[in-house]
Backbone atoms as SQL, in Angstrom:
CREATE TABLE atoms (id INTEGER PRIMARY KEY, chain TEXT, resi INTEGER, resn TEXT, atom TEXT, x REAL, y REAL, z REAL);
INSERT INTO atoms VALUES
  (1, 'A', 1, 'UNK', 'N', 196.781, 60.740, -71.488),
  (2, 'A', 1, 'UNK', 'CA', 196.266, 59.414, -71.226),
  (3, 'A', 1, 'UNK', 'C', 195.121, 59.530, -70.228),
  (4, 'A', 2, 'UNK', 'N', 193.961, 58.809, -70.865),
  (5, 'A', 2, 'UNK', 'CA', 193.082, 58.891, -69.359),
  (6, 'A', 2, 'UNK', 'C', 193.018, 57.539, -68.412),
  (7, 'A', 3, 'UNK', 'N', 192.714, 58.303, -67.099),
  (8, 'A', 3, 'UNK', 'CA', 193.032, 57.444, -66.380),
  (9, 'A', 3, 'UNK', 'C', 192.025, 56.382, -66.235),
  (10, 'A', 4, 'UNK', 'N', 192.361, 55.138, -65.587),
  (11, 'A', 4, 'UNK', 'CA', 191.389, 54.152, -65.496),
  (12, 'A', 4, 'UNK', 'C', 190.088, 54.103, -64.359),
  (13, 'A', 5, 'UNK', 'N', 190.503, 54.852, -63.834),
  (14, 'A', 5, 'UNK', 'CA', 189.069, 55.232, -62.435),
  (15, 'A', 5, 'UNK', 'C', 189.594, 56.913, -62.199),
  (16, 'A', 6, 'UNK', 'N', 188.226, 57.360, -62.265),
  (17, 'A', 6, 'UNK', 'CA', 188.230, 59.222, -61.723),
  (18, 'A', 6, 'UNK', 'C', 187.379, 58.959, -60.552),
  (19, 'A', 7, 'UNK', 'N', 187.304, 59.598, -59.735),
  (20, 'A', 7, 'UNK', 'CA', 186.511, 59.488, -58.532),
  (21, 'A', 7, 'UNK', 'C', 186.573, 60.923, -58.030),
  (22, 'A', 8, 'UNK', 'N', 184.971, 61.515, -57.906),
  (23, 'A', 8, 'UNK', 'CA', 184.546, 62.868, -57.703),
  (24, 'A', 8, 'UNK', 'C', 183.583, 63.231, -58.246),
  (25, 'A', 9, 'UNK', 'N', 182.997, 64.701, -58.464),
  (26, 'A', 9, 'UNK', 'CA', 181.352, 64.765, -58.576),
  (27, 'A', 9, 'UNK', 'C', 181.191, 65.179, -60.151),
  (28, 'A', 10, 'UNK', 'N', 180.187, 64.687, -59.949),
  (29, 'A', 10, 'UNK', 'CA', 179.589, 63.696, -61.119),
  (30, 'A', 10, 'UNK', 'C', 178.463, 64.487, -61.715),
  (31, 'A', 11, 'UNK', 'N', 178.064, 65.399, -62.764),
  (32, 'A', 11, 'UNK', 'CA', 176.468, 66.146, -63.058),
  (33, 'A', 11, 'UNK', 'C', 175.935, 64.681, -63.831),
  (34, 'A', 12, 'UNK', 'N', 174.938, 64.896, -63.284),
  (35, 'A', 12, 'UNK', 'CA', 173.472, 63.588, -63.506),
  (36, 'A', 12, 'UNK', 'C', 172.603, 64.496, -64.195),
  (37, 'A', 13, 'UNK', 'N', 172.187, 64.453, -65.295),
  (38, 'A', 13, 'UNK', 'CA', 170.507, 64.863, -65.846),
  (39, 'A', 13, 'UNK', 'C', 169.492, 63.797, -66.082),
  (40, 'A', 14, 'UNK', 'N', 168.670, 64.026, -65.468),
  (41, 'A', 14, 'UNK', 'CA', 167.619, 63.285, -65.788),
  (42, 'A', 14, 'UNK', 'C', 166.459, 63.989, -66.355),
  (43, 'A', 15, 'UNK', 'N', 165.883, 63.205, -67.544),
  (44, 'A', 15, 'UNK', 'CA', 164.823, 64.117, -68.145),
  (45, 'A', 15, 'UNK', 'C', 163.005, 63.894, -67.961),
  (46, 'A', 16, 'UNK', 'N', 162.804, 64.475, -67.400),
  (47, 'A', 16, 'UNK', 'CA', 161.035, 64.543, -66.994),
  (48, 'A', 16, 'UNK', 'C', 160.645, 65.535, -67.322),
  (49, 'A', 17, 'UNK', 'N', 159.413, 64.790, -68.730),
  (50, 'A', 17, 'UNK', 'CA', 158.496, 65.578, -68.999),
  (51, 'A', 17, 'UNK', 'C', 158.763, 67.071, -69.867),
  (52, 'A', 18, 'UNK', 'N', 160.360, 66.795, -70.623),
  (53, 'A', 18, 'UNK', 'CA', 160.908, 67.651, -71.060),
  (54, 'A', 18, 'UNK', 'C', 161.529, 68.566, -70.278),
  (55, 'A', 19, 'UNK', 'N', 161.716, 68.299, -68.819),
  (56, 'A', 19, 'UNK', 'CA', 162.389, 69.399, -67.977),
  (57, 'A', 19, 'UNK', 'C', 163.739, 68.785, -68.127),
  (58, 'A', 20, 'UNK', 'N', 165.018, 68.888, -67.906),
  (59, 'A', 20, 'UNK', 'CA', 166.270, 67.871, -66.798),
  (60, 'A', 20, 'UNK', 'C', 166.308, 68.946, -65.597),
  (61, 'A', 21, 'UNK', 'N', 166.889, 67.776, -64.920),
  (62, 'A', 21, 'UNK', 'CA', 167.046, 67.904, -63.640),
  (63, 'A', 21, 'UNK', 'C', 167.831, 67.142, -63.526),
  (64, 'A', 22, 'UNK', 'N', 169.216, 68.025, -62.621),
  (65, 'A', 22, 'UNK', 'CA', 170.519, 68.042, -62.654),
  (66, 'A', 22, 'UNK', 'C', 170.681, 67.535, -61.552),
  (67, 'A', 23, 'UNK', 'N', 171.908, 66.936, -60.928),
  (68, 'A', 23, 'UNK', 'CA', 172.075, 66.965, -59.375),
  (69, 'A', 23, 'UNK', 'C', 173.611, 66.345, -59.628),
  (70, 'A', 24, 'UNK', 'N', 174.115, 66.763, -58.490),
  (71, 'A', 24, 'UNK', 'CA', 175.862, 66.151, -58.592),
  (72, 'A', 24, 'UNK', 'C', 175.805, 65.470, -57.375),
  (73, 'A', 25, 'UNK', 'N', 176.325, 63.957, -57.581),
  (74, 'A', 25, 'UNK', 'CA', 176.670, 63.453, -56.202),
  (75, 'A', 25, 'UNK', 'C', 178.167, 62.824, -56.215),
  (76, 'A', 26, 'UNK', 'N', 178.650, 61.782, -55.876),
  (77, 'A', 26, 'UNK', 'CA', 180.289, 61.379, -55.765),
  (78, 'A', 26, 'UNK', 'C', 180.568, 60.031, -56.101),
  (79, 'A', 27, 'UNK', 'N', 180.425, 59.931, -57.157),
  (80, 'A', 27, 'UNK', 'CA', 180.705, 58.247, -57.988),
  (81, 'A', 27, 'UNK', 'C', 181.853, 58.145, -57.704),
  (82, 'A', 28, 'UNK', 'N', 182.254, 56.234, -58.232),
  (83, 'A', 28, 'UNK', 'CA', 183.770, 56.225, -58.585),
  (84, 'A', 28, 'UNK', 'C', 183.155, 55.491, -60.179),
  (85, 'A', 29, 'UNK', 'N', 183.941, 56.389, -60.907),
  (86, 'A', 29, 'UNK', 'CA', 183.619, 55.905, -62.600),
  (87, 'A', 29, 'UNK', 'C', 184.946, 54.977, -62.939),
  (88, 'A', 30, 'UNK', 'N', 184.205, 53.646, -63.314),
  (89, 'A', 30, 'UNK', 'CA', 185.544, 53.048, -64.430),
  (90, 'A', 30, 'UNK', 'C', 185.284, 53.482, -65.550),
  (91, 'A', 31, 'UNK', 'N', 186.912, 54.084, -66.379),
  (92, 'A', 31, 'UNK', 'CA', 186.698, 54.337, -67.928),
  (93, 'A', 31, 'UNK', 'C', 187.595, 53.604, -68.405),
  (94, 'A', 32, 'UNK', 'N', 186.654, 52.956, -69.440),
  (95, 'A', 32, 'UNK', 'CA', 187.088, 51.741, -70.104),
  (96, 'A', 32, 'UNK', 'C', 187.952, 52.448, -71.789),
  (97, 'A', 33, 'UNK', 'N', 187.812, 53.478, -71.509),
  (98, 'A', 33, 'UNK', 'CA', 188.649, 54.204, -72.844),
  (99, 'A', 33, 'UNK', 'C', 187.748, 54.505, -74.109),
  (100, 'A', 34, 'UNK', 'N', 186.791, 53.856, -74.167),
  (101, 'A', 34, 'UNK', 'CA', 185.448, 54.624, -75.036),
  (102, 'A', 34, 'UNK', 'C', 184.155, 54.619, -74.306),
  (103, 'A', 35, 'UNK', 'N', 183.176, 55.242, -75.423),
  (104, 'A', 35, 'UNK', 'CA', 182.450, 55.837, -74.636),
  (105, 'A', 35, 'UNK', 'C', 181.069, 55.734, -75.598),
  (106, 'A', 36, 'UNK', 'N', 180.093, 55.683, -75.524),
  (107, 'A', 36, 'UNK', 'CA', 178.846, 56.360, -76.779),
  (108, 'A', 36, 'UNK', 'C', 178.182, 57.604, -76.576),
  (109, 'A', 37, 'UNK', 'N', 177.569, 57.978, -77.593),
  (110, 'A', 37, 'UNK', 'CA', 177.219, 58.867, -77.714),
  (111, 'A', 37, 'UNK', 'C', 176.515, 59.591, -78.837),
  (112, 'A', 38, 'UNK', 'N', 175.095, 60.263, -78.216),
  (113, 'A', 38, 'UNK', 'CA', 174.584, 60.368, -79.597),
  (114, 'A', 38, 'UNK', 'C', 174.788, 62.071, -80.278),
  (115, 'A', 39, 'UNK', 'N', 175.101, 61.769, -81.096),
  (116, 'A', 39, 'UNK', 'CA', 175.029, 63.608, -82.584),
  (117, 'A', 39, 'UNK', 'C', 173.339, 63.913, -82.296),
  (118, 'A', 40, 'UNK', 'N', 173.475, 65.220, -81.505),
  (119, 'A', 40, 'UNK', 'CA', 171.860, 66.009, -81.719),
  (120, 'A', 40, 'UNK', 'C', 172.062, 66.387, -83.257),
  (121, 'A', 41, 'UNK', 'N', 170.986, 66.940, -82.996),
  (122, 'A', 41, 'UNK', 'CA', 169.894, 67.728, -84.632),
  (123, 'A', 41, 'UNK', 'C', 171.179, 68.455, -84.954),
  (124, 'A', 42, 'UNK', 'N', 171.897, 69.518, -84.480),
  (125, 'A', 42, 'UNK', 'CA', 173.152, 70.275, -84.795),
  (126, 'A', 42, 'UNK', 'C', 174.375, 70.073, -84.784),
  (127, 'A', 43, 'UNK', 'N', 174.334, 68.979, -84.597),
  (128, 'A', 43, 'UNK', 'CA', 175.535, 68.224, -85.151),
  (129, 'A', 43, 'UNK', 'C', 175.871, 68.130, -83.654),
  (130, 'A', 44, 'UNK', 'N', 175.597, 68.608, -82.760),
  (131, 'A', 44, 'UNK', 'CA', 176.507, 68.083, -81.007),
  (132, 'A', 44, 'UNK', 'C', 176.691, 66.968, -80.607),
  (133, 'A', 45, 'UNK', 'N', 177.704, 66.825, -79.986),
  (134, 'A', 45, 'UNK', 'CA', 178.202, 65.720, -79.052),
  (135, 'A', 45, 'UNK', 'C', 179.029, 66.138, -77.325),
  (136, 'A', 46, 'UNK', 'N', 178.416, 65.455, -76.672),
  (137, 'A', 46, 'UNK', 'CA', 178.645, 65.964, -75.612),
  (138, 'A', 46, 'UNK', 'C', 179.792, 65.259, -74.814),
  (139, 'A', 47, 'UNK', 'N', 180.795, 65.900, -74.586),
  (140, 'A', 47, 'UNK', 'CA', 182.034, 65.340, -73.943),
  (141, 'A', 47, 'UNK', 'C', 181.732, 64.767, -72.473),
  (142, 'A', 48, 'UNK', 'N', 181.886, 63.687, -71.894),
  (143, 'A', 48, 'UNK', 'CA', 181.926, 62.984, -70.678),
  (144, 'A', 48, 'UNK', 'C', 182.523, 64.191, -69.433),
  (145, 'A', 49, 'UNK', 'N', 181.710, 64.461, -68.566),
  (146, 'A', 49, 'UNK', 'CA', 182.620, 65.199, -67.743),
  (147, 'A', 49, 'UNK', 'C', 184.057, 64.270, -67.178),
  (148, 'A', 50, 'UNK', 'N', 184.020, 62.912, -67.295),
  (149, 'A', 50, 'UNK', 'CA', 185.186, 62.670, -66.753),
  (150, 'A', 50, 'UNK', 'C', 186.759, 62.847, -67.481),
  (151, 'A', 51, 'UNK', 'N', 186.008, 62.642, -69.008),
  (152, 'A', 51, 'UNK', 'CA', 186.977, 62.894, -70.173),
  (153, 'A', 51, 'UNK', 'C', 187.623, 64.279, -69.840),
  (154, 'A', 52, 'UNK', 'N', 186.237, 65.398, -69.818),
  (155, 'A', 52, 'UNK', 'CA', 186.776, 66.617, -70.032),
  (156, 'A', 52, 'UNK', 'C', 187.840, 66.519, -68.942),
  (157, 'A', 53, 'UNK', 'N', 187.562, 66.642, -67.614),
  (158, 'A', 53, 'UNK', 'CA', 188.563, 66.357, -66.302),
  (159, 'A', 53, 'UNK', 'C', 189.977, 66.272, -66.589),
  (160, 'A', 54, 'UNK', 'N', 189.757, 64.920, -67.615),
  (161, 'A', 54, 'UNK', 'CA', 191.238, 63.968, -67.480),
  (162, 'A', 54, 'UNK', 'C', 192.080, 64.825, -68.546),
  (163, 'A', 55, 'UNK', 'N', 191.315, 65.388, -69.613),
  (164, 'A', 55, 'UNK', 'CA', 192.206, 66.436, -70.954),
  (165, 'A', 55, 'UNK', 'C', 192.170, 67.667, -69.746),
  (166, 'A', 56, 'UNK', 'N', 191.725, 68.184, -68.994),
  (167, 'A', 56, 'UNK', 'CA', 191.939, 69.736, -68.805),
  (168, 'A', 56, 'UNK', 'C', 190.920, 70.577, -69.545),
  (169, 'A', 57, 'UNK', 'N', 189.714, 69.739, -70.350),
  (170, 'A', 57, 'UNK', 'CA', 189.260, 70.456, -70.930),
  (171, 'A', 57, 'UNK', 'C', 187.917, 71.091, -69.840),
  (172, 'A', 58, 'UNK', 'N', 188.191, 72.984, -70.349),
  (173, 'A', 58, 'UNK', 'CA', 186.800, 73.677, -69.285),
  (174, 'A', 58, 'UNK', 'C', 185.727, 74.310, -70.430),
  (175, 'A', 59, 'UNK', 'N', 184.917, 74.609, -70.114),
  (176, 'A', 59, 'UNK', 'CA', 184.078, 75.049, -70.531),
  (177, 'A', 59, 'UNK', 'C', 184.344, 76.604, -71.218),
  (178, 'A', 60, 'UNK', 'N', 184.415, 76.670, -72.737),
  (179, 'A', 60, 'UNK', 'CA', 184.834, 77.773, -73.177),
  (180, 'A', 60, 'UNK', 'C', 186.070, 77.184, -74.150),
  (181, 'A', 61, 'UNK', 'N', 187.051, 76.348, -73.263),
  (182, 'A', 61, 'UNK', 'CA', 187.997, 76.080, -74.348),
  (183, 'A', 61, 'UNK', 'C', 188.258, 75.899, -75.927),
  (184, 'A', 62, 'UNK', 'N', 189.084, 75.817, -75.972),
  (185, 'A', 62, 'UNK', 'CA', 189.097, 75.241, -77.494),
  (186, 'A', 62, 'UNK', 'C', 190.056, 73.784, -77.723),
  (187, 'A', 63, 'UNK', 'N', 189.339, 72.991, -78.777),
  (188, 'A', 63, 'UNK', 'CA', 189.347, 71.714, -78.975),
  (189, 'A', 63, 'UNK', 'C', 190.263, 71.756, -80.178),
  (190, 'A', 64, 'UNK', 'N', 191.185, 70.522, -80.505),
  (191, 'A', 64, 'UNK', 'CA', 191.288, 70.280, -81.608),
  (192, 'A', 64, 'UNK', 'C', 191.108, 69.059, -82.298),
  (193, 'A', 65, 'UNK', 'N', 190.268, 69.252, -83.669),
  (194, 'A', 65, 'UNK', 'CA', 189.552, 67.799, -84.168),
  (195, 'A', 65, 'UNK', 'C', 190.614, 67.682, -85.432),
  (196, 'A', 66, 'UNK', 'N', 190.591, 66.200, -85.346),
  (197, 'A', 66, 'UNK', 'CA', 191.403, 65.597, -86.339),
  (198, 'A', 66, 'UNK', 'C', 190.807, 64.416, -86.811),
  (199, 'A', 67, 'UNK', 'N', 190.863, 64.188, -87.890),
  (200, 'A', 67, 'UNK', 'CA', 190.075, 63.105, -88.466),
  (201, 'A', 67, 'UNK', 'C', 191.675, 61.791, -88.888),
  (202, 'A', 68, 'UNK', 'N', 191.570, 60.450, -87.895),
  (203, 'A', 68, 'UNK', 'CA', 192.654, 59.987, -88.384),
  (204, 'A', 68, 'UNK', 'C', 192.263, 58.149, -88.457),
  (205, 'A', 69, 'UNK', 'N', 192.681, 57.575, -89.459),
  (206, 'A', 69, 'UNK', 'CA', 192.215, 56.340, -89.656),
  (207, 'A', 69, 'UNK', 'C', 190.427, 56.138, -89.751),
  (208, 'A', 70, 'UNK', 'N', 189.890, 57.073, -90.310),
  (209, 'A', 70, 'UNK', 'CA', 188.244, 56.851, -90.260),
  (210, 'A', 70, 'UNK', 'C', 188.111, 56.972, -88.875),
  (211, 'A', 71, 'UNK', 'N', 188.332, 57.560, -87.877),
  (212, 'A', 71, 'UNK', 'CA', 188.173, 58.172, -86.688),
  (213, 'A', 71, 'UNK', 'C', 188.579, 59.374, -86.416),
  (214, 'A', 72, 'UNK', 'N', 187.702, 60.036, -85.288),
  (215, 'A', 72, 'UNK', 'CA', 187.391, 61.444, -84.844),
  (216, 'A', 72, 'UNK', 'C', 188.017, 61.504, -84.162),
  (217, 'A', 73, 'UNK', 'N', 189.145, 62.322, -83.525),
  (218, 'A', 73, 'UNK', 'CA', 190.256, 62.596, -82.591),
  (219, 'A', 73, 'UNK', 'C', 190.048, 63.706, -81.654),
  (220, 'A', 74, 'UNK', 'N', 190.205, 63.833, -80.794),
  (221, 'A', 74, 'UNK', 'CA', 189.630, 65.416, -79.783),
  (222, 'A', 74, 'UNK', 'C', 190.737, 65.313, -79.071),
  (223, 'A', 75, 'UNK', 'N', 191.391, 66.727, -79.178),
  (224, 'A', 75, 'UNK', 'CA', 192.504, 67.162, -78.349),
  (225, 'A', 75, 'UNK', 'C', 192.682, 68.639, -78.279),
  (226, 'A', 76, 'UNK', 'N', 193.325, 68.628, -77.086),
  (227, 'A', 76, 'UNK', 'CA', 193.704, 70.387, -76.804),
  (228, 'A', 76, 'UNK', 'C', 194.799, 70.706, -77.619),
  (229, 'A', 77, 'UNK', 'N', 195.391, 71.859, -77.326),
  (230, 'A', 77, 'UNK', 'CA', 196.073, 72.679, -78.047),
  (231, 'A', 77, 'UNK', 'C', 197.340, 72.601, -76.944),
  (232, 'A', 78, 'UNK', 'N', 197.144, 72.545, -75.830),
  (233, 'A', 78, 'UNK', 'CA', 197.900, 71.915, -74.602),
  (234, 'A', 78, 'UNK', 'C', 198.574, 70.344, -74.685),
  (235, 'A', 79, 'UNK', 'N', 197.826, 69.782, -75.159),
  (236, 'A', 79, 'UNK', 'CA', 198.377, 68.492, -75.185),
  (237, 'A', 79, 'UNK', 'C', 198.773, 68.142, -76.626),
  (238, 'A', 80, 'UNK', 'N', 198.641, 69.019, -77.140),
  (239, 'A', 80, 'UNK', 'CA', 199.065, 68.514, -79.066),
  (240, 'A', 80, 'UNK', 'C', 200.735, 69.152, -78.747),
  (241, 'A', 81, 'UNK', 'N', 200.845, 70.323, -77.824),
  (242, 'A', 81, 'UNK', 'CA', 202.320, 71.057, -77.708),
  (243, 'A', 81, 'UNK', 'C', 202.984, 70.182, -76.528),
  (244, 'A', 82, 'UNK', 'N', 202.364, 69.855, -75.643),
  (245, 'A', 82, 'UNK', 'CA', 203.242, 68.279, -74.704),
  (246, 'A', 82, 'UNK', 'C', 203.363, 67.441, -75.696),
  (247, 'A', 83, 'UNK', 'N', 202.801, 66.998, -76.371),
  (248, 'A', 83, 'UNK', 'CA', 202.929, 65.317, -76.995),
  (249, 'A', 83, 'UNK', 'C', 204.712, 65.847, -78.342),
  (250, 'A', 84, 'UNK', 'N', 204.417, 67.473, -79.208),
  (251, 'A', 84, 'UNK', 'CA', 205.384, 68.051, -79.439),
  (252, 'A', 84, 'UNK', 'C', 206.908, 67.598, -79.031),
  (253, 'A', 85, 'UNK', 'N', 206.750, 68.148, -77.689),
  (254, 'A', 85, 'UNK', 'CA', 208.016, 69.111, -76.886),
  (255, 'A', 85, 'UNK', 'C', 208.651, 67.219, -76.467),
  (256, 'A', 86, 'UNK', 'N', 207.825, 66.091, -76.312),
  (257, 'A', 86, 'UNK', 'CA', 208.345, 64.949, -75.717),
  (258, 'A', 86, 'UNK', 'C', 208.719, 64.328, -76.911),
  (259, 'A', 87, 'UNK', 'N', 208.306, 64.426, -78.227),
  (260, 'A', 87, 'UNK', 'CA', 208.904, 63.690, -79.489),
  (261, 'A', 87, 'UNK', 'C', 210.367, 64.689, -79.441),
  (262, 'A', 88, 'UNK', 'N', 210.036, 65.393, -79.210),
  (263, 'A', 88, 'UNK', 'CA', 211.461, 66.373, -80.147),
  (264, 'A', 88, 'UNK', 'C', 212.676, 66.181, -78.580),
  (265, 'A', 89, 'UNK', 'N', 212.205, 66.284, -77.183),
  (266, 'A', 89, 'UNK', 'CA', 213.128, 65.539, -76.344),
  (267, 'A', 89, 'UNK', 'C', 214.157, 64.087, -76.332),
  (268, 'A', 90, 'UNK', 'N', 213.641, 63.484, -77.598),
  (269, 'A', 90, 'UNK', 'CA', 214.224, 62.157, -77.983),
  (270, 'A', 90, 'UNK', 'C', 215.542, 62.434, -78.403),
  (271, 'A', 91, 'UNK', 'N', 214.946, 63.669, -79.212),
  (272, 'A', 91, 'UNK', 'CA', 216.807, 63.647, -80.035),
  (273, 'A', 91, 'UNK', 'C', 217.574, 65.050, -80.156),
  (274, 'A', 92, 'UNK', 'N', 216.969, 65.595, -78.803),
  (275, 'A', 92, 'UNK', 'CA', 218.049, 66.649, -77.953),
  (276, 'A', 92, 'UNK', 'C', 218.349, 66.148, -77.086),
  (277, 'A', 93, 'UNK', 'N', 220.027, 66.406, -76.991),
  (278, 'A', 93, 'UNK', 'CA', 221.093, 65.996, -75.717),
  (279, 'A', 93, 'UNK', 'C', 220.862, 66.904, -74.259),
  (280, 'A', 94, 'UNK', 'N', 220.704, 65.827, -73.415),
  (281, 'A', 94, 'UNK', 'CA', 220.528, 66.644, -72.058),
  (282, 'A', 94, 'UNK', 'C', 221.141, 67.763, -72.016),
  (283, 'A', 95, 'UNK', 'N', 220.850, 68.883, -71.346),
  (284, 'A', 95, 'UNK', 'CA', 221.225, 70.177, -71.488),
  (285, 'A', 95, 'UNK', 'C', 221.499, 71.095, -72.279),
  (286, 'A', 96, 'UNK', 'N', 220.958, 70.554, -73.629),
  (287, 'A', 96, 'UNK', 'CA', 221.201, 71.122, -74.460),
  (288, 'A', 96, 'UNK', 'C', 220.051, 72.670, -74.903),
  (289, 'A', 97, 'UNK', 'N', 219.818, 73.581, -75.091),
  (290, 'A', 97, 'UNK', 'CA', 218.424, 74.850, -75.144),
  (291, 'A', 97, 'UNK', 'C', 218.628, 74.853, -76.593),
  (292, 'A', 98, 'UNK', 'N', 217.188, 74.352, -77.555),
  (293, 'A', 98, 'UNK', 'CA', 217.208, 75.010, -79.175),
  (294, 'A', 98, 'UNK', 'C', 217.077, 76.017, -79.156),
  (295, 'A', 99, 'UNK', 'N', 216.525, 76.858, -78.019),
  (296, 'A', 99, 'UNK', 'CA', 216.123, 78.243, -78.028),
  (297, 'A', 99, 'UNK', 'C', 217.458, 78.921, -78.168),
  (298, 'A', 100, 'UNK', 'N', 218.310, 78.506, -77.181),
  (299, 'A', 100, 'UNK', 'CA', 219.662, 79.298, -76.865),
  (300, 'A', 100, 'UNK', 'C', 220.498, 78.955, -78.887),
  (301, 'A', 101, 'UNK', 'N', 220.454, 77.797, -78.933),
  (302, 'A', 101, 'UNK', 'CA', 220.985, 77.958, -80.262),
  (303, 'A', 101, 'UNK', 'C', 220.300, 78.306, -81.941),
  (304, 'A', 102, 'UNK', 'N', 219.111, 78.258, -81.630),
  (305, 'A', 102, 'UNK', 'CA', 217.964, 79.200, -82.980),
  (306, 'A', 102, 'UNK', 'C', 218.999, 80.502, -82.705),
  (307, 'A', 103, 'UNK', 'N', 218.716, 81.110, -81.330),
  (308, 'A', 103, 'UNK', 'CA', 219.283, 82.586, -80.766),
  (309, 'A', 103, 'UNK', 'C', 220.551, 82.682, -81.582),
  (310, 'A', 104, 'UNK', 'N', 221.685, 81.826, -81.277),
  (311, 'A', 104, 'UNK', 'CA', 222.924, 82.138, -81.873),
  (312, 'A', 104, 'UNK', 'C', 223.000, 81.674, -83.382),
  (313, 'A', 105, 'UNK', 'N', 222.266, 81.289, -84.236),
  (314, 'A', 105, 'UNK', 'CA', 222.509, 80.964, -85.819),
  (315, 'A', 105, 'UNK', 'C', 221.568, 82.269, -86.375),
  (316, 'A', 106, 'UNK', 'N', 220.710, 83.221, -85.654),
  (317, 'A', 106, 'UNK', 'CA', 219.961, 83.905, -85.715),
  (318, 'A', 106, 'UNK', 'C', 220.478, 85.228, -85.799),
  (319, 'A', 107, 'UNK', 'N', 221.730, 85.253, -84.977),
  (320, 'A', 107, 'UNK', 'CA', 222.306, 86.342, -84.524),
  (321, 'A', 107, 'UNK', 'C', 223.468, 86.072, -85.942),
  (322, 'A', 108, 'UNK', 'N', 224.196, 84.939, -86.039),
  (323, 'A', 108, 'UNK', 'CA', 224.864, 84.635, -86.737),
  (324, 'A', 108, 'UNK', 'C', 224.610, 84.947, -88.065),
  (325, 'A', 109, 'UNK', 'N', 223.578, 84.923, -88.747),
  (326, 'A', 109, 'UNK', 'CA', 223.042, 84.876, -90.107),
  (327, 'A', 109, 'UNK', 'C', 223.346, 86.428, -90.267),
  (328, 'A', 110, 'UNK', 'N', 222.106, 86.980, -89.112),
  (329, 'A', 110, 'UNK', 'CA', 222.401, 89.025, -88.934),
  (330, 'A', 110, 'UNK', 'C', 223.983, 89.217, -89.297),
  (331, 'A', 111, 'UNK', 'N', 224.732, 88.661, -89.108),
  (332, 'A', 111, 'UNK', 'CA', 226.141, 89.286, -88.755),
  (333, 'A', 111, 'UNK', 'C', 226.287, 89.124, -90.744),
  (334, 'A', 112, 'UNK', 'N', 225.932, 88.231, -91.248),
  (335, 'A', 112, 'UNK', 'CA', 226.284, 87.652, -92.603),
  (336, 'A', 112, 'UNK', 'C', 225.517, 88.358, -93.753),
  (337, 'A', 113, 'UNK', 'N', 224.507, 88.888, -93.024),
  (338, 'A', 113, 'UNK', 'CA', 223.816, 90.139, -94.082),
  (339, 'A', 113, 'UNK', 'C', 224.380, 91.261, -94.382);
């Protein structure tokens, strides 16, 4: 979920004369939950540094795109395995380990070969 105000430094480009020129200073950003943005010549789109922030996403990572309802989806590989592990917490009993019992039907099956 991103949050509704990030507050911290901020890269600014400004473009003169075909140069940019960068500078970071210390906003407080409201994010209203979208955003615009334009597709260069190669198809790019450039992620909000506050977005990236709020996913964890760094420079280098890897993304995952999903196309859902005629919309473009961007998510980590981190948060596709949280969003996972909290559906499937619904309908395991407290204290219960799938690991510990995959382990024993695993071991169990071996014994049946």
């Amino acid at each position: 979920m991103i949050p509704n105000v990030i507050t911290g430094p901020i890269w600014h480009s400004n473009h003169y004369n075909d140069n940019v020129v960068e500078y970071v200073t210390w906003e407080r950003i409201v994010m209203t939950g979208e955003t615009r943005r334009k597709v260069n010549e190669n198809g790019r789109v450039v992620i909000p540094a506050a977005y990236r922030k709020a996913l964890g996403i760094r420079a280098g990572d890897e993304v995952v795109l999903r196309m859902e309802d005629d919309e473009l989806r961007i998510t980590t590989m981190k948060r596709r395995i949280e969003r996972a592990q909290r559906l499937v917490r619904k309908y395991v009993r407290p204290g219960v380990s799938l690991v510990d019992e995959l382990i024993a039907e695993r071991r169990e099956a071996a014994k049946n070969e």
